[in-house]
PAVO-48626 format. One record per residue (C-alpha): x, z, y; residue in one letter. Coordinates in steps of 0.05 Angstrom, whole numbers, m for minus. Example, Ala and Ser with C-alpha at 12.3 -4.5 7.8 and 13.67 -1.06 7.14 Angstrom:
# PAVO-48626
ATOM      px      pz      py  type
ATOM     246     156     m90     a
ATOM     273     143     m21     s
# end
This chain:
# PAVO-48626
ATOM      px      pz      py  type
ATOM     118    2115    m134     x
ATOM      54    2077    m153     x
ATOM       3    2054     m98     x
ATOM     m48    2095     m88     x
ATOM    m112    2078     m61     x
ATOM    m147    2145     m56     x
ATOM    m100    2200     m51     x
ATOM     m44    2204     m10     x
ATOM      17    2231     m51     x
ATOM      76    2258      m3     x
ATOM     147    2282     m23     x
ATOM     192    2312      14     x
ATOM     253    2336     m28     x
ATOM     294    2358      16     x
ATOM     240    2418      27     x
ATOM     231    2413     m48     x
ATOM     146    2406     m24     x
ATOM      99    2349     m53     x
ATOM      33    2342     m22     x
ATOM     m34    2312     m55     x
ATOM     m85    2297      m4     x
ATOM    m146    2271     m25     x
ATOM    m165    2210      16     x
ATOM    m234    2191       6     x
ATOM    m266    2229      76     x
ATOM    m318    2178      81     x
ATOM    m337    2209      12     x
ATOM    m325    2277      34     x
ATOM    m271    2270     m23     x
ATOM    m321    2254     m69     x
ATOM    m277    2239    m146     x
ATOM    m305    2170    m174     x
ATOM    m261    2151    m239     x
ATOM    m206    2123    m199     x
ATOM    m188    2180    m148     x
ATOM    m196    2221    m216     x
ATOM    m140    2179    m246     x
ATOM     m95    2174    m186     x
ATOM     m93    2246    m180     x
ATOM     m74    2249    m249     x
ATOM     m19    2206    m246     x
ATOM       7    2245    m178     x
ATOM       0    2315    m213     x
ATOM      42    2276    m277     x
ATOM      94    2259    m226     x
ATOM     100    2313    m194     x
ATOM     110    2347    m251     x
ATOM     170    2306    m275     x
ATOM     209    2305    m205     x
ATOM     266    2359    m209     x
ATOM     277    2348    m130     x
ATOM     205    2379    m124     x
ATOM     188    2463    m129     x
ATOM     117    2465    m100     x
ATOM      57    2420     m98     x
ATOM      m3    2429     m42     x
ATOM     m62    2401     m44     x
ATOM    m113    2388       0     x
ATOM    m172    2346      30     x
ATOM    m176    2290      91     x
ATOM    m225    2302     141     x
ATOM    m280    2353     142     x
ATOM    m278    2364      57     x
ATOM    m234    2393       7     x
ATOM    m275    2360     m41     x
ATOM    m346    2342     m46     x
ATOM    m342    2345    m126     x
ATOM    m363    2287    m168     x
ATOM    m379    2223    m130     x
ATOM    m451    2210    m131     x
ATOM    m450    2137    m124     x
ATOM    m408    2133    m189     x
ATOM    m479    2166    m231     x
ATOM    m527    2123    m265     x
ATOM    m569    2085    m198     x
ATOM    m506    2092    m160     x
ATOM    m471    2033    m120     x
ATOM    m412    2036    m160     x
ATOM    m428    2069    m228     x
ATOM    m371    2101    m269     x
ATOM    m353    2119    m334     x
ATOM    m408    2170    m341     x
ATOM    m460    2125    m340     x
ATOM    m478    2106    m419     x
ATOM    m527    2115    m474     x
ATOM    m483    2139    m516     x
ATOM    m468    2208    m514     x
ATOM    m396    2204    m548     x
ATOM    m376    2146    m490     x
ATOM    m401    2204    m431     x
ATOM    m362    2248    m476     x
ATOM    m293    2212    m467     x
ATOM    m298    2193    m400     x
ATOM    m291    2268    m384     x
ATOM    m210    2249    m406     x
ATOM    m195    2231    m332     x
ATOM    m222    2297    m294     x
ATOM    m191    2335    m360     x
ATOM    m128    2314    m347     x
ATOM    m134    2328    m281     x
ATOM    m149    2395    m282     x
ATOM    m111    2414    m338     x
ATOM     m45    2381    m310     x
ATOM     m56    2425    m252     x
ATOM     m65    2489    m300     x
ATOM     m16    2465    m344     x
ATOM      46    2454    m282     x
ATOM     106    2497    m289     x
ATOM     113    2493    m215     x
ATOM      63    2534    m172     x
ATOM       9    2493    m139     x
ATOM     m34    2515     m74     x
ATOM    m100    2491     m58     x
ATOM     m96    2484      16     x
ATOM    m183    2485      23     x
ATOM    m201    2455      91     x
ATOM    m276    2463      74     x
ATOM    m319    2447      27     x
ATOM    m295    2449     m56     x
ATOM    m360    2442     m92     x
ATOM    m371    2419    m163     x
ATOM    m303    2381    m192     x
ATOM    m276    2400    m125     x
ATOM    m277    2481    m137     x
ATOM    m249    2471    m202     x
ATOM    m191    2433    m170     x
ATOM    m199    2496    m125     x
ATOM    m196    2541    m180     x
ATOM    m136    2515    m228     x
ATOM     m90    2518    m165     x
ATOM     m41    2583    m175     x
ATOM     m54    2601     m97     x
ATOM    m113    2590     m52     x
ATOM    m105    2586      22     x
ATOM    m167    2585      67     x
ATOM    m181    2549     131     x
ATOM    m223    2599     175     x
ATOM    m280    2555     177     x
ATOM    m336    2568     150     x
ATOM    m355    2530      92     x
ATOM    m377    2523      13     x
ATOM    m333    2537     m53     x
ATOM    m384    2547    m108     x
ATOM    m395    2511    m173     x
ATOM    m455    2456    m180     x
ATOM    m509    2518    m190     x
ATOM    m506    2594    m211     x
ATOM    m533    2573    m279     x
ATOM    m490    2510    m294     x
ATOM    m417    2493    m298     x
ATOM    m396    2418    m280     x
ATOM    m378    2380    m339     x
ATOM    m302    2391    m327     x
ATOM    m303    2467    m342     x
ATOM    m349    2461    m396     x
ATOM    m303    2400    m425     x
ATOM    m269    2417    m492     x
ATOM    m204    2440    m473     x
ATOM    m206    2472    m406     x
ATOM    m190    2549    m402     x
ATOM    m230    2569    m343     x
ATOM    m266    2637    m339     x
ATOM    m329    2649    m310     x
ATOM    m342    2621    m247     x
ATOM    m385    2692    m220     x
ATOM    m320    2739    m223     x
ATOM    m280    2691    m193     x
ATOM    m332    2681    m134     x
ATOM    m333    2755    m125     x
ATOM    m257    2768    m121     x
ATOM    m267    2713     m58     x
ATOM    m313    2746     m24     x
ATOM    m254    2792     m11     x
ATOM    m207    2750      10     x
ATOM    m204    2734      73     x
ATOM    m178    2662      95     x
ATOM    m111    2643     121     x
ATOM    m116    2637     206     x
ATOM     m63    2588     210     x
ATOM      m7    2552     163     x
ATOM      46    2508     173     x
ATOM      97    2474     125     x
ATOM     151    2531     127     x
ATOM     117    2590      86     x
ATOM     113    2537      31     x
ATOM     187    2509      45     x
ATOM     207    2583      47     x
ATOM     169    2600     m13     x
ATOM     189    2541     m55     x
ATOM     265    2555     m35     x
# end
């Protein structure tokens, strides 16, 4: 298993359970180009590992995910692969958080988003391309960048997500999980 430096990726197949945690809190789980690309790789391996039935995935500390990692923009302390001139270069470098999302979409095994707090941005889509969505009672934000925009990731060529409005209204109605442990996944994945 590679080395991650900003996820945690942990397998347990006797349970048949792998779980992605997103380990940036200091970032609120903000995705620069490397977390993107670690989180790739996990969801690839996952993927491939017959020992493994379910995948969770969640945030450390207060966050789920804070969405795309401000520092990594043009100005930033640690600018990314979106910062260019040229539009076809901010264009490719969309591959990472495409393949991302779409491996998660894409996973013949069933993968919950364990939310924690907040999933704005990149971090609801992650949100959103998990098969089951399990609430921590407190309060806190899943929306998309803005009612009027779509981050870059759901508007990349090659995603399949459906407006974010409906989805945000089925939420609303759901009301969050008031406690989980391991076993309803272990029992579910058995």
């Amino acid at each position: 298993m590679p080395d991650y430096k900003h996820i945690i990726l942990e397998k347990d197949p006797a349970e048949h359970i792998a779980r992605l945690t997103i380990n940036r809190p200091e970032r609120r789980n903000a995705l620069n180009d490397a977390a993107t690309d670690e989180m790739g790789q996990a969801i690839d391996d996952v993927e491939a590992d017959d020992d493994i039935r379910v995948l969770i995935i969640t945030g450390a500390g207060q966050a789920f995910c804070a969405g795309g990692d401000l520092n990594a923009l043009q100005g930033g302390s640690d600018p990314g692969m979106w910062v260019s001139e040229n539009t076809d270069d901010i264009r490719r470098s969309f591959r990472l958080a495409q393949r991302l999302i779409l491996g998660i979409q894409r996973m013949e095994k069933p993968v919950i988003a364990m939310i924690n707090d907040t999933a704005v941005g990149a971090g609801f889509d992650i949100v959103y391309a998990c098969d089951i969505r399990i609430a921590s009672p407190r309060p806190g934000s899943w929306w998309p960048i803005s009612a009027s925009a779509c981050s870059p990731v759901s508007a990349a060529p090659g995603s399949t997500h459906a407006p974010w409005a409906a989805w945000a209204r089925r939420l609303r109605c759901c009301s969050p999980a008031t406690s989980w442990r391991p076993t309803k996944a272990t029992a579910w994945a058995s």
